[in-house]
PLY file of the C-alpha trace (Angstrom):
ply
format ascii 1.0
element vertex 51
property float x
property float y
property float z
element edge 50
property int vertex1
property int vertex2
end_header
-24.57 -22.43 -3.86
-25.49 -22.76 -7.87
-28.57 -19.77 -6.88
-26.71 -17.12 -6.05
-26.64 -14.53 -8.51
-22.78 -14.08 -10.46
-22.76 -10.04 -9.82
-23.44 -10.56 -6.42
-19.55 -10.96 -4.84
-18.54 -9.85 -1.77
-17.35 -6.17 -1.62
-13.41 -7.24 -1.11
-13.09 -9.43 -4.13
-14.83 -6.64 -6.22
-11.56 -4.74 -5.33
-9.94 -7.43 -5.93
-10.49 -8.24 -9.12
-9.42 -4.35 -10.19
-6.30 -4.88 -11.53
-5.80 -1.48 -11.85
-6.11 -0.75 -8.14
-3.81 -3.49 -7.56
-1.16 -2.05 -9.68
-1.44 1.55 -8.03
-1.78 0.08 -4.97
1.69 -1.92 -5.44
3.40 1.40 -6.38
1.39 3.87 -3.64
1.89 1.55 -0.14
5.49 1.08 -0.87
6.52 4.78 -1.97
4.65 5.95 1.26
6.11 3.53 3.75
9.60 3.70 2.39
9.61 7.53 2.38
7.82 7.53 5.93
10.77 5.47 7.47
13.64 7.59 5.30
11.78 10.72 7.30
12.44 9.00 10.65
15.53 7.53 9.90
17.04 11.19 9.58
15.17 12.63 11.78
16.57 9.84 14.53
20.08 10.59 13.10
22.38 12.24 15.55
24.10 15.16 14.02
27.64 14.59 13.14
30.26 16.28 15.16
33.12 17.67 12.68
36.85 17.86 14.44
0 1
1 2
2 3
3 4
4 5
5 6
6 7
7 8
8 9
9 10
10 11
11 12
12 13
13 14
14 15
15 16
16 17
17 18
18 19
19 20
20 21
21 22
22 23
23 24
24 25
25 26
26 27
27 28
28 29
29 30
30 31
31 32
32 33
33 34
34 35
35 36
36 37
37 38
38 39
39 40
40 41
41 42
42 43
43 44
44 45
45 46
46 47
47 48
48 49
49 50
């Protein structure tokens, strides 16, 4: 365990430790899925029927 060299992490936890990418990633995933499901929601929206 102690001979393993410190630059030497595992290719997730190098993103990880990006806080950068974390903080774009927080702002990108939400915007995206939140608009994807507004685009559905009106495009599953009947038309409303005026009197």
């Amino acid at each position: 365990m102690g001979d393993q060299d410190p630059d030497d992490k595992h290719p997730i936890q190098k993103l990880m430790d990006n806080p950068w990418l974390l903080l774009v990633l927080g702002i990108v995933i939400p915007t995206l899925s939140y608009t994807v499901w507004g685009w559905i929601e009106v495009w599953t929206t009947p038309a409303a029927k005026l009197p």
